[in-house]
C-alpha positions as CSV (number, residue, x, y, z in Angstrom):
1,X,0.0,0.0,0.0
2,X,1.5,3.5,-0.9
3,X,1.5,5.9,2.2
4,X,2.9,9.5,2.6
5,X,4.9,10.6,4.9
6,X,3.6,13.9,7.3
7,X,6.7,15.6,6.4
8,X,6.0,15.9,2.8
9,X,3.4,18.7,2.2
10,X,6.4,20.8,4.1
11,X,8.8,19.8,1.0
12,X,5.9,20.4,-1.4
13,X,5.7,23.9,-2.7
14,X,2.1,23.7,-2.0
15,X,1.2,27.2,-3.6
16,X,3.1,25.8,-7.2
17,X,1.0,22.7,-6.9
18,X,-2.3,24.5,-6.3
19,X,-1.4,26.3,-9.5
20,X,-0.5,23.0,-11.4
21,X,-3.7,21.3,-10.2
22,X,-5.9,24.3,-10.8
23,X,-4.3,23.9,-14.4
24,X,-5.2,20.3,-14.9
25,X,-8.8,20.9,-13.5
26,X,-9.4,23.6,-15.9
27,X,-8.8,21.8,-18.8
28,X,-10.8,19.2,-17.5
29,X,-13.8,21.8,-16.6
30,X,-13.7,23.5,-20.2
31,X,-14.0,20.5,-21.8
32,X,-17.6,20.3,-20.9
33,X,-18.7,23.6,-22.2
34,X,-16.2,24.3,-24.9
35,X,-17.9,20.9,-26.2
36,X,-21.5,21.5,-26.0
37,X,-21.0,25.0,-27.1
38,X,-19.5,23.4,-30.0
39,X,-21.4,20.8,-30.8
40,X,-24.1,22.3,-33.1
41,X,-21.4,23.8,-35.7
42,X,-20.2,19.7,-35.7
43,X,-23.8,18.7,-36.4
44,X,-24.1,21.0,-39.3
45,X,-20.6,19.7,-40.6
46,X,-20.7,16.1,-39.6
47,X,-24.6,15.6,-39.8
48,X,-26.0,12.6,-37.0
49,X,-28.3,14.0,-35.1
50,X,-29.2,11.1,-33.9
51,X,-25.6,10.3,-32.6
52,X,-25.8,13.6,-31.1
53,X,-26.1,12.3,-27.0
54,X,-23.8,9.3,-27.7
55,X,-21.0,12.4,-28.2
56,X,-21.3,13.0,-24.8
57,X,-22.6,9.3,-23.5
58,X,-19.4,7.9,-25.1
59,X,-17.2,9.9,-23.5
60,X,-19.1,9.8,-19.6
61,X,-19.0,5.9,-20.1
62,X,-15.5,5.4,-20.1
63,X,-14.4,8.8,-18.0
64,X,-17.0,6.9,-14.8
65,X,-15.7,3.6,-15.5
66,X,-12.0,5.0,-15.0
67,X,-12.4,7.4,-12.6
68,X,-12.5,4.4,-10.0
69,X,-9.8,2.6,-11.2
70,X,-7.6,6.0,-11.1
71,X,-8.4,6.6,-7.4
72,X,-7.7,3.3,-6.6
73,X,-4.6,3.3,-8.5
74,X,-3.2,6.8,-6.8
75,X,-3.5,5.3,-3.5
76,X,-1.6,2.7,-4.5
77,X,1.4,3.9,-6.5
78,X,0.7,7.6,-5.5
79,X,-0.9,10.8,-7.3
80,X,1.8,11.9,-9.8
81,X,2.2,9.0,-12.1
82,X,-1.5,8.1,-12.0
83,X,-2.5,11.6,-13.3
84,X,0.2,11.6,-15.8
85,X,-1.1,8.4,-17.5
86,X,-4.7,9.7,-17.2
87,X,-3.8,13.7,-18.9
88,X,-1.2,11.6,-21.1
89,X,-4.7,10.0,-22.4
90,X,-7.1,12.4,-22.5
91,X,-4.9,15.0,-24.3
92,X,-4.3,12.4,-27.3
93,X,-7.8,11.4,-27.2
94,X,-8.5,15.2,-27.7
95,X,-6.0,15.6,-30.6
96,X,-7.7,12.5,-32.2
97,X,-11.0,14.2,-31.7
98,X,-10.3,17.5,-33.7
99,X,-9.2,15.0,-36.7
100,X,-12.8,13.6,-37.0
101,X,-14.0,13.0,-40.3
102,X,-17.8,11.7,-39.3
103,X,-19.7,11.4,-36.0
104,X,-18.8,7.4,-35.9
105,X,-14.7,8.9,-35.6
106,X,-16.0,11.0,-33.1
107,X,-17.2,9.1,-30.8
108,X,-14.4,6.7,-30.9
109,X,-12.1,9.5,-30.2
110,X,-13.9,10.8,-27.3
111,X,-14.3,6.9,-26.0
112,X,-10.3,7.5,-25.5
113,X,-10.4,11.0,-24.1
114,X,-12.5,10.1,-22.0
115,X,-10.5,7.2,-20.8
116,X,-7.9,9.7,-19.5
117,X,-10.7,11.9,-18.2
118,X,-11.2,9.8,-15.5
119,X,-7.9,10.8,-13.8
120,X,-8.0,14.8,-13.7
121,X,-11.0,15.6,-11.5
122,X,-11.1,13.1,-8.5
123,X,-6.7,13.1,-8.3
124,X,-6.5,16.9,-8.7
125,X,-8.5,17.1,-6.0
126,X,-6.9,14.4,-4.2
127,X,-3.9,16.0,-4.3
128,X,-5.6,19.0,-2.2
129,X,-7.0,17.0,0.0
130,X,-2.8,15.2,0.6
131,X,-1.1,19.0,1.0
132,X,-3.8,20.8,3.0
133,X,-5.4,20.2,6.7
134,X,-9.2,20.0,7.0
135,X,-9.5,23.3,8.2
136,X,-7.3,24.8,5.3
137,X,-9.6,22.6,2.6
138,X,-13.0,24.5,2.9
139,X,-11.2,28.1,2.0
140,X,-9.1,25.8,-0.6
141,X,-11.7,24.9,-2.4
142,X,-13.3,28.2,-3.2
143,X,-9.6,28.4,-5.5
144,X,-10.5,25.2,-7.3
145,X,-13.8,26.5,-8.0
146,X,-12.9,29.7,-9.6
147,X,-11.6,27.3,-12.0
148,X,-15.1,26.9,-12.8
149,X,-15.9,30.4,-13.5
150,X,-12.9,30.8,-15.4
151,X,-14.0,27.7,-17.6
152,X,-17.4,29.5,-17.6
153,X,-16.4,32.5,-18.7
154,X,-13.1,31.5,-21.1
155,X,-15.1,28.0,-22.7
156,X,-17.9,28.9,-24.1
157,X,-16.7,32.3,-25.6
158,X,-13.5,30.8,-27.0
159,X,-15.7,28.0,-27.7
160,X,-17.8,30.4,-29.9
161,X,-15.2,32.3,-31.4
162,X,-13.5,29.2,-32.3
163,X,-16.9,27.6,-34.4
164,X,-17.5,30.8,-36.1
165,X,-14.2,32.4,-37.1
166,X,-11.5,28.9,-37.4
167,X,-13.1,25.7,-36.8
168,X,-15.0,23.5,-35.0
169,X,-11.6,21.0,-34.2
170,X,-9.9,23.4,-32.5
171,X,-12.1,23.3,-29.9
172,X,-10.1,19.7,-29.1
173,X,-7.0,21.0,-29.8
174,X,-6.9,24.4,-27.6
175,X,-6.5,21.8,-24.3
176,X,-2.9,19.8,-25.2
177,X,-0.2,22.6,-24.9
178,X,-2.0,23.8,-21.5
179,X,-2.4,19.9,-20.3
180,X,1.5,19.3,-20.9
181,X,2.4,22.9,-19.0
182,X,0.1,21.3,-15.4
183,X,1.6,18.1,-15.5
184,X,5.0,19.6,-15.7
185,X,4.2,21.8,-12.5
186,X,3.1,18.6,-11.3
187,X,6.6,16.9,-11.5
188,X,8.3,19.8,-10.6
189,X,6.4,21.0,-7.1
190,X,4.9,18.3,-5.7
191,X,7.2,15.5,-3.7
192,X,5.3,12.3,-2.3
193,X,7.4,9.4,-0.9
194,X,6.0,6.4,-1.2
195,X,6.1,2.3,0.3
196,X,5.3,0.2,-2.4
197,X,3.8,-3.5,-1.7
198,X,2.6,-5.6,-4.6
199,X,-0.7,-4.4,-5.7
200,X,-4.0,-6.4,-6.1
201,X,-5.8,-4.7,-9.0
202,X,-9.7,-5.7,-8.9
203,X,-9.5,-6.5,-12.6
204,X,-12.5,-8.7,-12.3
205,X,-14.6,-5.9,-10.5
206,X,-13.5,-3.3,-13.5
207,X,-14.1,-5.4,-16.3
208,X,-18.2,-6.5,-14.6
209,X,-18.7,-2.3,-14.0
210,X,-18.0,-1.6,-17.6
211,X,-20.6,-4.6,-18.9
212,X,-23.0,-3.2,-16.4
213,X,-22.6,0.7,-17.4
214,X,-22.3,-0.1,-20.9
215,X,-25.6,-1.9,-20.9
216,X,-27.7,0.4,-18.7
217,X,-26.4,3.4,-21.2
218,X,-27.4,1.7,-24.5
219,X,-30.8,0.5,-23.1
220,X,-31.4,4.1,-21.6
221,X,-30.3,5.7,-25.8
222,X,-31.6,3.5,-27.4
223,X,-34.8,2.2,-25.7
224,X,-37.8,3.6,-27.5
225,X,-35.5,4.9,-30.5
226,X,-33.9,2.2,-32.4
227,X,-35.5,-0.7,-30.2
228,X,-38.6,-1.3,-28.6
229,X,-38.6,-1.1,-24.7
230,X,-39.9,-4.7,-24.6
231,X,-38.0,-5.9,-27.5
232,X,-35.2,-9.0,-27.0
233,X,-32.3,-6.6,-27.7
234,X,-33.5,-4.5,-24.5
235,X,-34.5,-7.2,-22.1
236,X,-31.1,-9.1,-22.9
237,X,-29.2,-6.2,-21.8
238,X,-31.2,-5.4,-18.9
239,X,-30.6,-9.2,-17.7
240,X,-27.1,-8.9,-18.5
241,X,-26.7,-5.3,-16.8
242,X,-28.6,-6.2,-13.8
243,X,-26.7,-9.6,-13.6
244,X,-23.3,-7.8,-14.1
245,X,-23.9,-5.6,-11.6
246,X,-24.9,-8.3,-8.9
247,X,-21.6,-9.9,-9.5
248,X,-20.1,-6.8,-9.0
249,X,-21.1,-6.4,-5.8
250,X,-20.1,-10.3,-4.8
251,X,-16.6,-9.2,-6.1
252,X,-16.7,-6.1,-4.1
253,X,-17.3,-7.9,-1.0
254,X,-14.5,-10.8,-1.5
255,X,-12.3,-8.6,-3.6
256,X,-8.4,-7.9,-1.0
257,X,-8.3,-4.6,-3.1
258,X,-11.8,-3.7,-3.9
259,X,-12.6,-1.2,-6.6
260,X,-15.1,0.1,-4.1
261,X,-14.6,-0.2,-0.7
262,X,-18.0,-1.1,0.5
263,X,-17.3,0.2,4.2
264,X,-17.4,3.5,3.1
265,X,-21.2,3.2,1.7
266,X,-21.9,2.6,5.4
267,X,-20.4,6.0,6.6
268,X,-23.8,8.1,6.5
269,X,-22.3,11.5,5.6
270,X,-20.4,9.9,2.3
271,X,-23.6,8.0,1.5
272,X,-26.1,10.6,1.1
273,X,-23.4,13.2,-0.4
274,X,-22.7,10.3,-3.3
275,X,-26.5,10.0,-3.7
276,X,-26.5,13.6,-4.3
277,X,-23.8,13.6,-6.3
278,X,-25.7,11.5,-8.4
279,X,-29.0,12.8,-9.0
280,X,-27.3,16.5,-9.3
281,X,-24.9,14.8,-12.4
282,X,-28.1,13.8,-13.8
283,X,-29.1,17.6,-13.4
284,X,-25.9,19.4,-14.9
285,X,-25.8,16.8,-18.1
286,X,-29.1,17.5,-19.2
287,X,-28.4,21.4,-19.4
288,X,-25.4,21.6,-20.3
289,X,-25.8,18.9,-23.5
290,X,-29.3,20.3,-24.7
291,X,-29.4,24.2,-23.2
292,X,-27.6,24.9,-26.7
293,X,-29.6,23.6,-29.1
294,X,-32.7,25.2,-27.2
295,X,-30.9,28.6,-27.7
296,X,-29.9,27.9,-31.4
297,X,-32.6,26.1,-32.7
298,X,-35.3,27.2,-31.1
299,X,-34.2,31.2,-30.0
300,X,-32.3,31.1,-33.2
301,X,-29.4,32.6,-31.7
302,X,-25.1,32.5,-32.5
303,X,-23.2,29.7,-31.2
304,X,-21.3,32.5,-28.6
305,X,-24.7,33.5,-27.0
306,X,-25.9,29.7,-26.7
307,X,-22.5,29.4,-24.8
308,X,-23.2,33.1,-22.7
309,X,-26.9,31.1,-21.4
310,X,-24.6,28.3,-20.2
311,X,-21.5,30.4,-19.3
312,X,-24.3,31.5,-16.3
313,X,-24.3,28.0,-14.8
314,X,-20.6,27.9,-14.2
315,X,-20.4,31.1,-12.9
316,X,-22.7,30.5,-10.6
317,X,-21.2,27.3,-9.8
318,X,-17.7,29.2,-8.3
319,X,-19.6,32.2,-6.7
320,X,-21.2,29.2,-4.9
321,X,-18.3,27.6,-3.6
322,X,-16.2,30.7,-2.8
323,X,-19.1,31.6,-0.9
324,X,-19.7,27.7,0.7
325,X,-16.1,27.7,2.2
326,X,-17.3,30.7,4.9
327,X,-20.5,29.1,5.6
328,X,-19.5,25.3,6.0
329,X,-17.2,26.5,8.6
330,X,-20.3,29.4,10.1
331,X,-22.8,27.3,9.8
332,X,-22.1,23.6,9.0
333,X,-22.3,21.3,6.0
334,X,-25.9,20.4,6.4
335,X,-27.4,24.1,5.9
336,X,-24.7,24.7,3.2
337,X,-26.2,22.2,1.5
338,X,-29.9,22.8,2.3
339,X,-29.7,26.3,0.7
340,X,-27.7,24.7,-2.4
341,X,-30.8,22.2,-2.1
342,X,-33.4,25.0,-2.6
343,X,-31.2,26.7,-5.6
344,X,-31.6,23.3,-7.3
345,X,-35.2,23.1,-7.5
346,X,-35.5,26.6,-8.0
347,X,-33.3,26.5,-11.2
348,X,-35.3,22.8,-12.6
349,X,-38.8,25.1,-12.0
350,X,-37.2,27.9,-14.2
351,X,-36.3,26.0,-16.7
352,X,-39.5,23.9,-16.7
353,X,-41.4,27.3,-17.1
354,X,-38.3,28.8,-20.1
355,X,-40.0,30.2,-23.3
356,X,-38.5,31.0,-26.4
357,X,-40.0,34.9,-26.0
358,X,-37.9,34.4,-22.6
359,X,-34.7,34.6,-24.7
360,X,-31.0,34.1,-23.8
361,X,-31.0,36.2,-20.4
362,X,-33.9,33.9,-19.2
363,X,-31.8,30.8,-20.1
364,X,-28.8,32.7,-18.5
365,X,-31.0,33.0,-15.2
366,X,-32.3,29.6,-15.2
367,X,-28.4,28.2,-15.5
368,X,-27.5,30.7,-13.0
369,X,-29.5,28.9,-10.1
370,X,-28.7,25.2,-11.1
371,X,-25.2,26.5,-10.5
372,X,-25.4,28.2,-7.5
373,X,-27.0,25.0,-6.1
374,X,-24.3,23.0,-7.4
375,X,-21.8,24.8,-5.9
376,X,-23.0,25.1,-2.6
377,X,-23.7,21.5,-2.6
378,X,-20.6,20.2,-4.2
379,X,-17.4,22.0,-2.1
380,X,-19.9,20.7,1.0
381,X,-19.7,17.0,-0.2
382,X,-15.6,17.2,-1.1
383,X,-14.7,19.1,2.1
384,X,-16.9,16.6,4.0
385,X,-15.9,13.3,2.6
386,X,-12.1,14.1,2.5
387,X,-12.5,14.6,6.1
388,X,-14.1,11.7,6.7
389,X,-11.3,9.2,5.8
390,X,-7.6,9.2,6.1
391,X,-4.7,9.5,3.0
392,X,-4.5,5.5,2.6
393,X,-8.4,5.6,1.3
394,X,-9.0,9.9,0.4
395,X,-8.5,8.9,-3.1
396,X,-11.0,6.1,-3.8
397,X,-13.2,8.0,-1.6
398,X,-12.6,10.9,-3.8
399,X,-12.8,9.2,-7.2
400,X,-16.3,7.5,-5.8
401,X,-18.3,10.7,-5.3
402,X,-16.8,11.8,-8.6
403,X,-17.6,8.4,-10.1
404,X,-21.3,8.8,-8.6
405,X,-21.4,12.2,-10.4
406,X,-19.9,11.1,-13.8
407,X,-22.7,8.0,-13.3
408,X,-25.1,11.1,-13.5
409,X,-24.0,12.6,-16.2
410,X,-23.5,9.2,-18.1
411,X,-27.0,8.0,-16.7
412,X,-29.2,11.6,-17.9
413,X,-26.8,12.1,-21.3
414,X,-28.1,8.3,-22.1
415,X,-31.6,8.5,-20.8
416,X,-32.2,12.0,-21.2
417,X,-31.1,12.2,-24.8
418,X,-33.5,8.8,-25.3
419,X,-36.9,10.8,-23.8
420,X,-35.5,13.7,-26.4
421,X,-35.1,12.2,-29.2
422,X,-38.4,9.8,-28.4
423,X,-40.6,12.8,-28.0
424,X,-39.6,14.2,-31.3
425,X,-40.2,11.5,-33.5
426,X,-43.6,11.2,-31.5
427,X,-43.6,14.9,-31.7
428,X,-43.3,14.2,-35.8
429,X,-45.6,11.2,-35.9
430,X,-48.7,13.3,-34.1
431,X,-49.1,17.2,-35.3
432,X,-46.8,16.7,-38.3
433,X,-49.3,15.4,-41.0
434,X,-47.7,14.5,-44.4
435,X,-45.1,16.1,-43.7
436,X,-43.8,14.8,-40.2
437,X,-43.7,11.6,-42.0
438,X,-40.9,12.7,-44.0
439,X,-38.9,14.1,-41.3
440,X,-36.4,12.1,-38.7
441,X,-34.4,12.8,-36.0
442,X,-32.0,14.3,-38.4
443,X,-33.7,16.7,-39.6
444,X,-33.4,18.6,-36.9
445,X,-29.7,19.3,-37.8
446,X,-31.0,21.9,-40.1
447,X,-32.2,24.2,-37.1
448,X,-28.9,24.2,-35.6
449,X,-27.2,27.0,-38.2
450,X,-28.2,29.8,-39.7
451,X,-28.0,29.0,-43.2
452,X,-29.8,25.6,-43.0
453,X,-32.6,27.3,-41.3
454,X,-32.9,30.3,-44.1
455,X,-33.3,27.4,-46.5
456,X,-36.4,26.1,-44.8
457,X,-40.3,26.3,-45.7
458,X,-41.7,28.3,-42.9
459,X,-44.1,25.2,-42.1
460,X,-41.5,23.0,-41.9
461,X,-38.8,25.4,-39.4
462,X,-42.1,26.0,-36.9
463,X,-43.0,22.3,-36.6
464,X,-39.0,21.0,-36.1
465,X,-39.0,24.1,-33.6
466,X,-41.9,23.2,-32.0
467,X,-41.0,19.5,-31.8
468,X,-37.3,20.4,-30.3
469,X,-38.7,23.0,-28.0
470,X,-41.9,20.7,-26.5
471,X,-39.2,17.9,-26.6
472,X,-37.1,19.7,-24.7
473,X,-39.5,20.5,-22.0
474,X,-39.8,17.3,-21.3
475,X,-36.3,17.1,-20.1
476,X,-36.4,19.8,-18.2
477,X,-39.3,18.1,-16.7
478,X,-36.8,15.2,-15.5
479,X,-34.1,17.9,-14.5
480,X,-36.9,19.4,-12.3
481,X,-37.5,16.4,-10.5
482,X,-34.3,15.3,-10.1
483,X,-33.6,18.7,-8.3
484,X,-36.2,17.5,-6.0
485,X,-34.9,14.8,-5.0
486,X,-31.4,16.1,-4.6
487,X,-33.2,18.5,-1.8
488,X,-34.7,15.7,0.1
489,X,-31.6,13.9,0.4
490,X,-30.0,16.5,1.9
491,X,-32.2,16.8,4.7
492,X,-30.8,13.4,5.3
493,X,-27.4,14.3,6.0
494,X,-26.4,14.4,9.9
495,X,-26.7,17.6,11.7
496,X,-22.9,17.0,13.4
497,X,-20.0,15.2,11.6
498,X,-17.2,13.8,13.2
499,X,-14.2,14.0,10.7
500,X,-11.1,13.8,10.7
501,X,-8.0,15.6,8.9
C-alpha cells in the first residue's frame, strides 16, 4: 500500500502545486462547455443527429468507469504518475477528436479522451486533500472553484469564437499545450514518498462495472428509438446489466483490493453526499448537453450567446463555492447544502417554465441557479468526505463521489437524450401530418445553423422548432424532479460530523 509521509506537504511547494492542479482541473472543466457549445457547428458539418447524445454518453461511459480505477490506482502507487497516465490519455484522445472525419470517428475519439478523463478531477482534488489540513480545505476549495468560472467564462466564448471564425476541431485541440504545462508543474512542485507492496488490482470488479454501465447506457439511448422497450435486444441487456452488476457487488465484498470499498457506503455523511452527487450529475448533463440547441434552434441565436446562457451555470457554480467555504465552517455542511438544495429546485422550475420569448437572459437565469445549487452543494460534499477518511483511502473516496457524479451525467446524457429524441419522432408522428412523416431525428440538424434554417419552408422550421422546443421541455421536466430529489436527500445528511483531517 502507498503511504505518505507527514513531512512531505512541508517539502511540497504547496502554492506551485495549487497552481498546477488548478491547471489540470481547468482543462478538465472547459472540456464540458467548450464541447456543448461546440457541438451544433459539428452537427451542421458532420450531420448525426441522432448520434448527437452518444458524443457526450461515449465519452461519460469510459471517464465513470476509469475514474474508480484511477483513485484506486493513486492510492496505490501515489498521485503523480497516476494523473500523468490519465492527462497523457485524454490530451491524445483530444488531438484524435479534432481529426474527426464523421460522427462514428468522433465518438471513438472521445471513447479514448474520456479514458484519461477519469484521472483529472477526483486526483487533482486528491492532491488537495494530501497537502492541506481539513480546516485549510473548505477556503481551498473556493480556488478550485474559480476554475469553474474561469472555464465558464473562457469556454464557451472561446468555444464560440472558435466555431464561427476557425473551426469546430480546434475546440479539441486548444486543451494539449495547457495539459503538458500542469503536469510539468506537477513533476516539478509536488514530492510524495512512497512504500510500495505488490498491488492487487480488482481486474474482475472493473471489467463487470463496464458490462454493467455499458448496458444500462445503450438501453437508456436506445430504448424507444432504435428498439422497442420490450423488445429482446432490451430485455437481454437489462438481464445482462442487472446480472453484471450483482456480481459486481459479490466481487466487491470478496475482492483484498476492492474497486469500491463497500465500508465507506456505510459511513452516513459519504452515503447521502454520493447519492447527491448522483441525481445532481443527472441535473448538470441534461443542461449543459441540450441548453444549446434550445438557444440555437429554437431562440435562433449565435453559437457565442448559446454558450453566454450556459456560461451562467458555471459562474454560478464558483460564486457558490467561494461563498460555501465561509459558511461550512459558520454554519455547517448540512445548511450549506440545504440552501444549495433549494437553488436546485428553484433552477429545474425555471427551466420547466423557459419560453422561447424568454430569450438568452432567461436561459442565462435559469443556468445561474442550477449553478449556484451546485456549488454550494458540491465544495460541502468534497470538504466533507475528505475529512471523513484518512490518505490511505482519500483517493478512492474521492474518485467514488466523482464516479457517482460522472454515473449522473453518463445515466441523464443516455436516458435524457433517449426521452428527447423519443418525444420528437412522436412529436413528428402526431401534429406533423404528411409532412412529419418525412422528417427524422435528423432533420433537426437543419435548425442548428443559420444557413440551413434560411433554406427552410416556414411550415417546416415552426413544426421542427416546435417538436425540439416541446421535446425539450420534457427534459427539463426530468431535470426538475431530479432537483427535487437532490433537496430531500439532503435533509438526510447528519446535523454534526465527526471528521477527521
Amino acid at each position: 500500500m502507498v503511504q505518505m509521509a507527514k513531512s512531505i506537504p512541508n517539502r511540497t511547494k504547496r502554492p506551485f502545486v495549487l497552481a498546477a492542479v488548478m491547471l489540470v482541473m481547468f482543462i478538465g472543466a472547459v472540456e464540458a462547455t467548450i464541447v456543448a457549445t461546440a457541438m451544433p457547428a459539428i452537427i451542421g458539418d458532420l450531420g448525426g443527429f441522432a448520434h448527437y447524445s452518444w458524443v457526450f454518453s461515449a465519452y461519460l461511459l469510459m471517464n465513470t468507469i476509469t475514474v474508480l480505477i484511477y483513485g484506486k490506482l493513486s492510492d496505490l502507487y501515489g498521485r503523480k504518475p497516476i494523473l500523468t497516465i490519465g492527462v497523457g490519455i485524454f490530451l491524445i484522445g483530444s488531438f484524435l477528436c479534432g481529426l474527426a472525419d464523421s460522427m462514428e470517428q468522433l465518438i471513438i475519439f472521445r471513447l479514448i479522451q474520456g479514458i484519461g478523463a477519469g484521472a483529472v478531477m477526483p486526483i487533482a482534488t486528491t492532491i488537495v486533500g494530501d497537502i492541506y489540513t481539513g480546516e485549510e480545505r473548505a477556503h481551498v476549495q473556493g480556488y478550485l472553484s474559480s476554475v469553474w468560472g474561469i472555464s465558464a467564462i473562457m469556454g464557451p466564448a472561446v468555444g464560440g469564437l472558435l466555431v464561427e471564425y476557425i473551426s469546430w476541431r480546434w475546440v479539441f485541440w486548444v486543451s494539449i499545450p495547457l495539459g503538458l504545462l500542469s503536469i510539468i508543474g506537477v513533476w516539478l512542485f509536488l514530492h510524495e514518498t512512497i512504500e510500495k507492496k505488490k498491488p492487487e488490482i480488482d481486474y474482475v470488479g472493473a471489467s463487470l462495472l463496464t458490462v454493467a454501465i455499458s448496458s444500462l447506457m445503450i438501453i437508456l439511448v436506445e430504448g424507444g428509438v432504435r428498439f422497442s422497450w420490450f423488445s429482446p435486444q432490451v430485455i437481454t441487456l437489462v438481464i445482462i446489466a442487472v446480472s453484471a452488476f450483482l456480481l459486481f457487488i459479490l466481487q466487491e465484498k470478496r475482492a483484498t483490493e476492492p474497486m469500491v470499498p463497500l465500508e465507506i457506503w456505510k459511513l452516513r455523511p459519504i452515503l447521502i453526499a454520493n447519492l447527491v452527487s448522483f441525481t445532481t450529475g443527472l441535473m448538470l448533463i441534461g443542461i449543459s448537453s441540450f441548453l444549446p440547441a434550445y438557444v440555437q434552434g429554437v431562440m435562433e441565436k449565435s453559437a457565442t450567446i448559446a454558450g453566454f446562457a450556459l456560461t451562467a451555470m458555471s459562474i454560478g457554480w464558483p460564486l457558490a463555492s467561494t461563498a460555501a467555504g465561509k459558511l461550512i465552517i459558520k454554519i455547517g455542511y448540512r445548511s450549506t447544502s440545504f440552501i444549495g438544495g433549494i437553488f436546485l429546485v428553484v433552477g429545474g422550475g425555471l427551466f420547466v417554465t423557459i419560453v422561447p420569448s424568454a430569450g438568452p437572459i432567461g436561459a442565462a437565469l435559469s443556468s445561474f441557479c442550477v449553478g449556484v445549487g451546485m456549488g454550494l452543494t458540491s465544495t460541502s460534499f468534497i470538504v466533507l468526505i475528505q475529512g471523513s477518511v484518512d490518505w490511505k483511502q482519500r483517493g478512492i473516496t474521492t474518485a467514488t463521489n466523482m464516479f457517482m457524479r460522472n454515473l449522473g451525467n453518463t445515466v441523464g446524457a443516455a436516458l435524457l437524450g433517449g426521452i428527447l429524441n423519443g418525444q420528437i419522432l412522436r412529436y413528428f408522428a402526431e401534429h406533423g401530418g404528411k409532412t412529419g412523416q418525412n422528417l427524422t431525428l435528423d432533420s433537426t440538424n437543419m435548425l442548428l445553423t443559420e444557413e440551413q434554417r434560411a433554406g427552410l419552408s416556414e411550415s417546416v422550421k415552426i413544426l421542427l422548432q416546435e417538436g425540439l422546443s416541446h421535446s425539450l421541455h420534457s427534459v427539463y421536466i426530468a431535470v426538475l424532479m431530479f432537483g427535487i430529489i437532490s433537496f430531500f436527500l439532503v435533509l438526510l445528511l447528519p446535523k454534526k460530523n465527526k471528521a477527521v483531517a
